[in-house]
N, C-alpha and C positions, 0 to 999 in steps of 0.2 A: 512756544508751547502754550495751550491756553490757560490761561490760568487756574482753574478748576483741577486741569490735571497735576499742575503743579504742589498744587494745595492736597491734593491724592496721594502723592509722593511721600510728603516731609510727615512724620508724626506730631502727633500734638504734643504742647508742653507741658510735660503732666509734673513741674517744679513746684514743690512747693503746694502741693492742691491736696485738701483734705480728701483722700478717693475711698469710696464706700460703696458696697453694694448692700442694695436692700434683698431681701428674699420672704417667699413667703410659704408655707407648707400649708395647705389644704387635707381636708378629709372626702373622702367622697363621698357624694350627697347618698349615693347607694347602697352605704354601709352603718353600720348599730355606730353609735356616740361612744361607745363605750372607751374607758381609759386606755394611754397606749403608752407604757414607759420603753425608751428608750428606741423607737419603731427606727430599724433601720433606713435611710433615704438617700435617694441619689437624684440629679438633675443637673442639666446642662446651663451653665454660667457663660457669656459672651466676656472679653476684656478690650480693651484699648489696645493701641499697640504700644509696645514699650513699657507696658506697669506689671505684669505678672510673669516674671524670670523663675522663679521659685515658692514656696510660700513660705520660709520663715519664716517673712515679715511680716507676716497676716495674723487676723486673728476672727474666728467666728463664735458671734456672742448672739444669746436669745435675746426676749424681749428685758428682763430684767440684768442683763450685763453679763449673764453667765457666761465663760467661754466652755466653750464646745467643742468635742474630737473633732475634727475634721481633715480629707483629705482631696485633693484635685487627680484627677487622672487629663491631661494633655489631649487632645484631639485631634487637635488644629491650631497652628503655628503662624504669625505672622512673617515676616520677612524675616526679619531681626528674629527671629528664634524664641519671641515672647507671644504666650499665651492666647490665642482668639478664641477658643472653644476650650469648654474644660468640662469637665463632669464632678462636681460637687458632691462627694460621700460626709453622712450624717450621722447623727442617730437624735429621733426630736419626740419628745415627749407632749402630748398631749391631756390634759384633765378631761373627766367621761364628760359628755356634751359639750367638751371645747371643738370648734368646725377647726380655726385658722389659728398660727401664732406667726409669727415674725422673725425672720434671723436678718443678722446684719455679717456681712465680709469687710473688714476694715483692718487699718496699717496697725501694728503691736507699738503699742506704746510702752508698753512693759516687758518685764520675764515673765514665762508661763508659769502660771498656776500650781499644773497637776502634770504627770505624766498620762498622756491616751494610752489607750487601748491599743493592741496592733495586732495583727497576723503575723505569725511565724512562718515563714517555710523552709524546710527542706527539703530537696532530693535526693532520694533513695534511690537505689538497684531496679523496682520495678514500678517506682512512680514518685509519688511524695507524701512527706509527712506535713501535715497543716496544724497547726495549733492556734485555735480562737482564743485562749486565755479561759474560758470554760468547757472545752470539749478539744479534745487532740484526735486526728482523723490519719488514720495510714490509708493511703490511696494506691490501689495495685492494679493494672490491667488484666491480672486473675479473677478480680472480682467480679462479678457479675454487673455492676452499677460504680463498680470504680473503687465503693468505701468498704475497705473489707474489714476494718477494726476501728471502733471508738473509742477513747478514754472518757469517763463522764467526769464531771464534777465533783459527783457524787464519790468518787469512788467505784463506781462499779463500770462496768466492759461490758461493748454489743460487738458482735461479730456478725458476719457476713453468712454464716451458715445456715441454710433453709433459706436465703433471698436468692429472687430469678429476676431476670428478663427475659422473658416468654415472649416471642414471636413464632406463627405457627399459621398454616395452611391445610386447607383441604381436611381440617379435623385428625390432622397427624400430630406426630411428636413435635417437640420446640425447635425451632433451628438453631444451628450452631452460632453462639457467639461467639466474638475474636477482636477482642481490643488488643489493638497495633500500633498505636503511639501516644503518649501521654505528652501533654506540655501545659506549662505556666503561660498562659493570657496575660494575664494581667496581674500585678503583682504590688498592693500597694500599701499603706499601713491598714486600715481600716476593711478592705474589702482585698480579694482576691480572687482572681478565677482560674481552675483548671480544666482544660479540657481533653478528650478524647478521640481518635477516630478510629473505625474497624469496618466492618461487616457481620449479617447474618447470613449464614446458608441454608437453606432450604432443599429440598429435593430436586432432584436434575442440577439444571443450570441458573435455576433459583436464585437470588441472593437482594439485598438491603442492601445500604451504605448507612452505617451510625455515625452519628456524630453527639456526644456526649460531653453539657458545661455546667460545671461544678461554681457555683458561687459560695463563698463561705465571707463571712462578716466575723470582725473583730467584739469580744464580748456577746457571742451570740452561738446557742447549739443549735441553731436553725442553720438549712443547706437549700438553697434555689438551686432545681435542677433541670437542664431542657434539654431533652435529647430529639435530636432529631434523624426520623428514618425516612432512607429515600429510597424512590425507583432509579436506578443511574440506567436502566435500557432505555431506549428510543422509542416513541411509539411508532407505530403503522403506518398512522394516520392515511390509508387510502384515499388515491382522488384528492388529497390537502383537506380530507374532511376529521377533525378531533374530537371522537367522542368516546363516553363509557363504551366498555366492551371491545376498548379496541386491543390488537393483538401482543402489545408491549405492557398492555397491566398486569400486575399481579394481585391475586385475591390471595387477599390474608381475613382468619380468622378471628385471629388476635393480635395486638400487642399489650403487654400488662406486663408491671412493675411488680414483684412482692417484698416487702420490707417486711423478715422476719422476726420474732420475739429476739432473737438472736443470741440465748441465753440467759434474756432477763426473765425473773421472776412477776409473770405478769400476773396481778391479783384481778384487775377487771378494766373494763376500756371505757373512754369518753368517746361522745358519738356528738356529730352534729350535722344535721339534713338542709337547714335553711336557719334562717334567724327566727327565735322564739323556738326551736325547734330542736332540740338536743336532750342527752338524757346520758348515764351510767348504766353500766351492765356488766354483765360478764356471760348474757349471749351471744350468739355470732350477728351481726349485722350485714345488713345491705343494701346502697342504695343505686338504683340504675333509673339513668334518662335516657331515656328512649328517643324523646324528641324537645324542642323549645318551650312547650307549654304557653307559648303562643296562641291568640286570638287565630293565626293561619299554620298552625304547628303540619299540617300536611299540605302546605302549598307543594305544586309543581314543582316550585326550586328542587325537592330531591327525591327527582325522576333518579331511576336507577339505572343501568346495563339495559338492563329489559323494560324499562320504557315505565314502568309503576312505580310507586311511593311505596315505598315497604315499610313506614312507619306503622305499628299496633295499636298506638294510644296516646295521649297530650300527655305530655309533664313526665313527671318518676312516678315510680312504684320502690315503695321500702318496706323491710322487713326486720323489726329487733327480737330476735327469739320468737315467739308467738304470736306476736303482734303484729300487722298490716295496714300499711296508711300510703295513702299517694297523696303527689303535689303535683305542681305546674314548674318550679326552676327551684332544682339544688344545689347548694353551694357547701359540698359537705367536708367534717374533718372526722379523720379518727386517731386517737392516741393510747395506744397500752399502757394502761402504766404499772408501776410495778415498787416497792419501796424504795423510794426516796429515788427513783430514775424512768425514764419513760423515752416512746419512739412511738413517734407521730409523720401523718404525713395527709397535706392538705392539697386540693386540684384547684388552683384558682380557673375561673372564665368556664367554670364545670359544666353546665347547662347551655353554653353559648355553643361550647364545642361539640355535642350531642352525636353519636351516644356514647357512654360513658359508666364506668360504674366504680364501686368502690367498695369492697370486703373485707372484712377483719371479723376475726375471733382472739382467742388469747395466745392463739401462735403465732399472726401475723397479719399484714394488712398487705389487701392487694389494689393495688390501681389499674382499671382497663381501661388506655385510651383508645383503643379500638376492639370493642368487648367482644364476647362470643354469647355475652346475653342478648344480641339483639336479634339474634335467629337470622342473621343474613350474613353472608361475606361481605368484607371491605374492600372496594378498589381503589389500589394506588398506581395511578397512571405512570406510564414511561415518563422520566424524567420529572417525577411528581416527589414532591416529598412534604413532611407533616413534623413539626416543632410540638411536643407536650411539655408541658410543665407543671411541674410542684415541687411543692416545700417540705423537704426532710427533717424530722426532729431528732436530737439524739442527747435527751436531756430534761433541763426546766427552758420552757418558753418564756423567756421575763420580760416580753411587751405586752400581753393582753394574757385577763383572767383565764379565758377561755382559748384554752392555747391554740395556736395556731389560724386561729379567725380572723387578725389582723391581715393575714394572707391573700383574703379575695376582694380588699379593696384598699389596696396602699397610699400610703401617700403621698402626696404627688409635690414637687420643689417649684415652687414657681418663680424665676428671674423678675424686677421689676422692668417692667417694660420701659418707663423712659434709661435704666440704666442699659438695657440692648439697644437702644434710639444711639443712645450716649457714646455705647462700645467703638462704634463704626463698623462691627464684624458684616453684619450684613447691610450690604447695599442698596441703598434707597427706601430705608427702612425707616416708618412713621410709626410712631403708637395708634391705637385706634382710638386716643385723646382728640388725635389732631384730624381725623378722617369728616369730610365730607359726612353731614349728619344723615343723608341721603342714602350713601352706598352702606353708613352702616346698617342704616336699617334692615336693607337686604340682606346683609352678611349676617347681621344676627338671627334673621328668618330661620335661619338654618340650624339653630340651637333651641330659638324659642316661638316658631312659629306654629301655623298650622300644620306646616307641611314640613317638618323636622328631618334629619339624615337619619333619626332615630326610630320616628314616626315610617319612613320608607323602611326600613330594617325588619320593622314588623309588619306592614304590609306584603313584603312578600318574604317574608320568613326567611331573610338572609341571615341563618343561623344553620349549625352543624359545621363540622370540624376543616370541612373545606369553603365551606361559604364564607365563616364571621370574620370580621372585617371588613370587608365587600362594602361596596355603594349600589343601592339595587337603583337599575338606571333609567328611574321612570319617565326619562324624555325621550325613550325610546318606542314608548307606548302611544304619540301621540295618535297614531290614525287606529287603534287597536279598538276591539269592541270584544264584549263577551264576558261573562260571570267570574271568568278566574285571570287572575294579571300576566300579562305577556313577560316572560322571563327574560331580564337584560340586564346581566353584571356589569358595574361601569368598568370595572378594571383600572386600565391603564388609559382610560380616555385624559390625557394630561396628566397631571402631577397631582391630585391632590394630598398624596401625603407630604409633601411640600407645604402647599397652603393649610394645610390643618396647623405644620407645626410655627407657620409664621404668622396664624391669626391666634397661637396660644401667646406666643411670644408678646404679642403685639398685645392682648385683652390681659394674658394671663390666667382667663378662664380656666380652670383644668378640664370641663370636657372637650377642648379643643386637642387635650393632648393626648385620651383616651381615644380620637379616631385618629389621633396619628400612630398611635402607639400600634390598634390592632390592625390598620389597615397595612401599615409597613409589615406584623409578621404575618399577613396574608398574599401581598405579593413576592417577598420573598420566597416564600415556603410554595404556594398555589403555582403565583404569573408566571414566575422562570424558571426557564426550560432548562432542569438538571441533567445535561448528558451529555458525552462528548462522542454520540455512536448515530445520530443525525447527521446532516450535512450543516457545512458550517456556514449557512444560510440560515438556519433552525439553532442551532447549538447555541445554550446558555442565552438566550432570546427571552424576549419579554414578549409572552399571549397580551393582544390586545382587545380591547370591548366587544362584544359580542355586534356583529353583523349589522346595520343597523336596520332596526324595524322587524327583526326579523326574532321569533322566539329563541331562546339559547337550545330549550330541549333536553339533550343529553350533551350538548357539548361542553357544562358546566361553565367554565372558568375560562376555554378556551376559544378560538377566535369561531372558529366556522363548523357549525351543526350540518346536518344534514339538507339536502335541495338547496344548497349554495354553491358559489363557485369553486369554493375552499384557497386556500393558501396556509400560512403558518405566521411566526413571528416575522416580524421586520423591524428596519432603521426608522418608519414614521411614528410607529408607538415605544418608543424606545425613549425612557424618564429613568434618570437616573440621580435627578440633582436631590428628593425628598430622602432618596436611602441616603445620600450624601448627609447630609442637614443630621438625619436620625442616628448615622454614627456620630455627627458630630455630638449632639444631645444624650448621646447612651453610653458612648464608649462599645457599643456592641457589634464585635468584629463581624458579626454575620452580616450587618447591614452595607458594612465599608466591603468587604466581601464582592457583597451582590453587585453593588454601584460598578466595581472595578471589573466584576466582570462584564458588565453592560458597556464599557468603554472597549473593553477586548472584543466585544462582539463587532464593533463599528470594524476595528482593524481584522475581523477575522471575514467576515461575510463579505468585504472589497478586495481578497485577495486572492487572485486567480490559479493558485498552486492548489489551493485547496478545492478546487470541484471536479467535477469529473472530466472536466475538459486542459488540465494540467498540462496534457502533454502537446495541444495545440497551442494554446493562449495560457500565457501563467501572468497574464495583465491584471491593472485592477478589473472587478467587475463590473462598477458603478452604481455596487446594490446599495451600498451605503450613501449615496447622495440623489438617489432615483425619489421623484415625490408624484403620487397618483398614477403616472405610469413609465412604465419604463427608458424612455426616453427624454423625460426631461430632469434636467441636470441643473436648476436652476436653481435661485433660492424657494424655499420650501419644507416642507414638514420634514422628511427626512432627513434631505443636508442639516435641516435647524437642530432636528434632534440630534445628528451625528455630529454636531460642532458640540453642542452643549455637555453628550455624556461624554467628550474626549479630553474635555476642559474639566470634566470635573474629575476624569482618571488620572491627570495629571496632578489638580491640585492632591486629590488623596494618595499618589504613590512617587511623584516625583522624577515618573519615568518621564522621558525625554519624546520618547515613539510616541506618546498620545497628543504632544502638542507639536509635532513634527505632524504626523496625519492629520489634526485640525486645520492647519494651515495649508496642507493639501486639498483638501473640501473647500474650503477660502479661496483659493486659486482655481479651481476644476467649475465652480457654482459661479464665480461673482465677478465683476472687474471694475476698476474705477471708470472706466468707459465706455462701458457696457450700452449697448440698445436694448435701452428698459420696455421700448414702446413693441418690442418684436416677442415682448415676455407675456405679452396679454393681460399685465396682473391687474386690468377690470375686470377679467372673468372671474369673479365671488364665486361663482358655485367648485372651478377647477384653479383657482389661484389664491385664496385667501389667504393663504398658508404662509406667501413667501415671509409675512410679519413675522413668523415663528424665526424662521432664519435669522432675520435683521435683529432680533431679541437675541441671539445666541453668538450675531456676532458682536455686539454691545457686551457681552459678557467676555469676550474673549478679549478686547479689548484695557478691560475693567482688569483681567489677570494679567495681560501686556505689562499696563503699567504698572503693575504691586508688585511683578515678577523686573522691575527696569528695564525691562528688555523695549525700548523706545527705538526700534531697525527699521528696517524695509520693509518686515511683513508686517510690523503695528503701523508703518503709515499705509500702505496699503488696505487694509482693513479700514483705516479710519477712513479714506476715501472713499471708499464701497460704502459705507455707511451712510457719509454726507451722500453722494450720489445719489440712493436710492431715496435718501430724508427729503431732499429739494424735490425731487419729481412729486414723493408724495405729498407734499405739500402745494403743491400746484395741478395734480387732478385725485389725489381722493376726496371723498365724500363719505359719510354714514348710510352704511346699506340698507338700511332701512328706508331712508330717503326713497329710494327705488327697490319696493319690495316686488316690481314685475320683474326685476332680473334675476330674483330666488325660488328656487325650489319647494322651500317653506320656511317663511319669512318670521324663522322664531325669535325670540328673546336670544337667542344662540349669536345669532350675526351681532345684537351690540353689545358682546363680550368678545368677539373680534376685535368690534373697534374699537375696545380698550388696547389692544396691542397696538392699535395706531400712536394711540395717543402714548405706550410706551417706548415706541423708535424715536417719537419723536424728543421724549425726556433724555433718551439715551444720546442721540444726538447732538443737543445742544452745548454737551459741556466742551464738541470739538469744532463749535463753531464759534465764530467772533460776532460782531457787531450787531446789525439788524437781522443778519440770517438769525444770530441766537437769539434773539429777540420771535423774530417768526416762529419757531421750532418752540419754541415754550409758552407762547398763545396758542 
């Protein structure tokens, strides 16, 4: 065995060693200085293997030695049953114009202090009782939103009566809600989550799918809540063409929250439109965005059904009593308050998500994430669904003056990067200390260049409630000419919610962690295809990048518009390893969710029971290891992707079938003997790909061994691997070198041949002497 891998095996000896993590909490740069006691936080911690069994022993202390509540929630698990991924719950106070402070994770040298804070829960009959220590919540699937009685602090009760969840159509009555099961997520001293699932009815054969997650924090009468509505039919999609209008959408009017007075004696409300921009009253208010208030607030991006921009105007319009003012981007809160108790409710990403609006008077506050102020119906595509979120109050807000503000710009937990270097959790992981002064420069282009991810966002007004997140994919635009920009979502062209969250890791930067954050609840919620009434070719699939060169139009989000060839989802754009990473960093089951279902699609789209031709052939199909075109079976984009999301349904579930079908793809694709020369992989423009393969079988390997499993199919694999390593190392070359055998010889090809140069790191640790010597020149 080489030795490398041997050294891969055994843990470190963590005897005796003062072990400490540093950590750091930032503010973001986009938010008022203002004070924040006590601001709830959370973030993903990496560990060693064998040091975090439990936390006892721990202790987390600020910059001046405090210790501090704290709790871990589990992720991800080394071998031995100790800790690689954990999520770090907080509560961190900051001074008005403090940016940063410092926490430390380190071994208890003492008895504790104080006792923490905790959640309580119970289950009840028709849900559960939660008690934060200042607010006690009874949760009933009668309620409309779940919380049908509060105890405050104060002494006084909010109840559930006058609140809705309004969903509605065609300008008729609300649809029937119907929560159907309640359960406990996550349950831990500090933080807890419950969630819901149900359905809306609608007229005819009409219906939603809900899904409803109650966050409640220990010491806190604030309530994070995301409920998300989906389309669970099929779309049409005629011809394999995906656009608005098609015959599986449904047009909804509205969706809106209303958080009633509930009883309380409300004397007058706090209002807040943007920063610098709030006020008291005891008129009714409102404020609606129409659109991003953007420099291109009516770009093309949001063509509608019928082919137009139905946007009226840039930015909001608001209204307090008599008064009239508009802006460009609201980020508004409103709180009743009433003596000595108050119910508040804030939209963070308010203006990103557009349109939107927000009302209150002194009987209650409503939130429309899908308003009926904008004068237009909303379509939510087959197998489309949409995440809202905000923050419920039911009480005193006691982290910021201005309650609930702290809401639309939290703060973010940042790991020290050399302690992730340090963990060993992730593989082949440098700081960007240690990077090549060169490639960072490039990397950092990207945050603080001319040409920003930021800077494209508003160029083409990648904003509204299905866009944000998105990468607008302006290398699509090369041959394009004309006054307004050629529309290209990057989608799922690769992983980058992957890379966003391994270059935050790696700088610590926090905007690195805000495009990982929004771009993962955009492909979740937008890319994958929610339905299981498709064929299971299409079913729970990841839409990939918009066509290439080609305007998106009306097909938003999804792969093929109009006067193309069409098709749907497939095994080649299918990334799964970034929702992986963002469950491990959140704890947030949607994302572990999503991944898993992407590994199920590998196993469901190669299985011949499931098409219409069952009753002839129930063989596999070989859709899952097909790359460019149908018959070739090689290594390649989709075998590479369908090894990689199979490996990673196994690390998050433990089922046996995903790494039983990896190693089928491994034997169907590859062999230690292979005639590599009959595989053409000099043809760059239709074989570039096979590198994606050899990257995923490097990773399957990497699991081989953490999982001991050192058989017949990890030598196998490792042979395939050397195999392919030698040849390539004896006729590739940089394509660039020969830009006459490309298509268009962009910057694109030598990001390729970085994946050369990663078989060949991945390779060497299973080879010995001067081969490993060659392989790492």
């Amino acid at each position: 065995m080489p030795s490398s891998v041997s050294s891969f095996l055994e843990p470190p000896d963590l005897t005796n060693r003062a072990i400490g993590f540093s950590l750091r909490v930032t503010a973001p740069a986009d938010g008022e200085r203002a004070a924040r006691r006590a601001e709830p936080v959370s973030g993903g911690v990496t560990f060693p293997v064998g040091l975090i069994v439990d936390t006892a022993g721990w202790v987390l202390l600020d910059e001046i030695g405090t210790e501090l509540p704290f709790d871990l929630q589990v992720t991800d698990r080394w071998r031995d049953g100790s800790a690689r991924w954990a999520v770090l719950d907080t509560d961190v106070t900051l001074a008005a114009g403090q940016r940063h402070t410092s926490l430390r994770l380190a071994r208890r040298t003492g008895r504790a202090t104080s006792s923490p804070p905790r959640v309580v829960l119970r289950e009840i009959e028709t849900g559960f009782d939660v008690d934060t220590g200042v607010a006690s919540f009874r949760l009933s699937t009668q309620a409309p939103f779940l919380i049908e009685h509060v105890a405050m602090a104060s002494g006084d009760a909010w109840t559930s009566d006058g609140s809705s969840l309004r969903i509605c159509s065609d300008g008729g009555a609300p649809w029937l809600v119907d929560w159907r099961k309640v359960r406990c997520e996550f349950a831990g001293t500090l933080r807890t989550v419950i969630a819901a699932s149900g359905e809306a009815a609608g007229p005819g054969t009409a219906r939603v799918a809900l899904d409803l997650r109650l966050e409640f924090r220990a010491g806190s009468a604030v309530v994070r809540s995301r409920l998300t509505v989906r389309n669970p039919r099929r779309a049409d999609h005629p011809r394999g063409i995906w656009e608005l209008g098609d015959a599986g959408s449904l047009l909804l009017d509205e969706v809106s929250l209303t958080v009633a007075a509930g009883g309380l004696d409300v004397s007058h409300l706090r209002w807040t439109a943007e920063q610098n921009r709030r006020g008291i009253t005891s008129a009714p208010v409102s404020i609606h965005q129409e659109s991003s208030g953007g420099d291109h607030w009516d770009s093309p991006n949001h063509l509608d059904r019928t082919g137009r921009v139905p946007l009226r105007y840039r930015g909001y319009r608001a209204t307090v009593g008599d008064e009239r003012f508009t802006g460009l981007r609201a980020t508004p809160t409103v709180v009743l308050e009433a003596e000595g108790a108050a119910v508040g409710l804030a939209v963070p990403q308010f203006w990103q998500n557009f349109p939107r609006t927000i009302q209150a008077d002194l009987t209650g506050i409503t939130a429309s994430f899908l308003p009926p102020e904008s004068g237009t119906t909303h379509e939510l595509q087959g197998g489309e669904q949409k995440t809202h979120e905000c923050y419920l109050l039911f009480g005193e807000d006691r982290v910021s003056q201005q309650p609930l503000e702290w809401c639309a710009s939290r703060l973010v937990l940042q790991p020290d990067p050399q302690d992730c270097a340090g963990s060993g959790a992730i593989p082949y992981f440098i700081t960007a200390a240690d990077d090549d002064p060169r490639y960072r420069s490039l990397v950092d282009a990207a945050l603080d260049g001319a040409d920003t991810f930021v800077a494209k966002r508003e160029r083409a007004d990648e904003y509204g409630w299905r866009h944000y997140g998105d990468i607008y994919g302006d290398h699509e635009a090369v041959r394009h000419t004309g006054p307004t920009p050629l529309m290209s979502h990057y989608n799922n062209q690769y992983d980058p919610v992957a890379g966003f969250l391994y270059q935050f890791l790696r700088t610590g930067d926090p905007r690195w962690w805000a495009h990982c954050r929004d771009l993962a609840a955009h492909v979740i919620d937008i890319d994958c295809y929610h339905t299981d009434e498709d064929k299971s070719a299409y079913n729970h699939g990841l839409f990939w990048h918009t066509i290439h060169y080609i305007d998106a139009g009306k097909s938003t989000h999804r792969s093929y518009p109009g006067n193309t060839n069409g098709g749907g989802p497939s095994s080649e754009q299918n990334y799964s390893t970034g929702l992986m990473l963002h469950y491990f960093a959140t704890g947030d089951l949607a994302s572990r969710d999503a991944a898993l279902q992407l590994a199920q699609f590998v196993i469901d789209i190669d299985d011949g029971s499931r098409t219409i031709l069952k009753y002839v052939d129930r063989g596999y199909t070989g859709i899952a290891s097909a790359s460019r075109t149908p018959d070739y079976h090689g290594p390649g984009r989709g075998s590479g992707n369908s090894l990689n999301a199979l490996v990673d349904g196994h690390r998050l579930s433990g089922d046996r079938r995903f790494l039983d079908k990896a190693e089928q793809i491994i034997r169907r694709c590859t062999h230690p003997n292979q005639d590599i020369e009959a595989l053409t992989l000099l043809d760059a423009e239709n074989r570039w790909f096979y590198t994606m393969y050899l990257q995923s079988l490097a990773k399957y390997l990497d699991w081989k061994i953490e999982l001991g499993e050192l058989d017949g199919m990890y030598a196998y694999g490792r042979d395939v691997l050397l195999h392919f390593a030698r040849w390539m190392a004896q006729h590739e070359r940089p394509y660039l070198d020969h830009p006459e055998m490309l298509e268009f010889p962009t910057e694109t090809w030598a990001a390729q041949d970085v994946r050369k140069s990663e078989v060949f790191d991945a390779a060497a640790p299973h080879a010995t002497g001067e081969e490993r010597e060659r392989f790492l020149e």
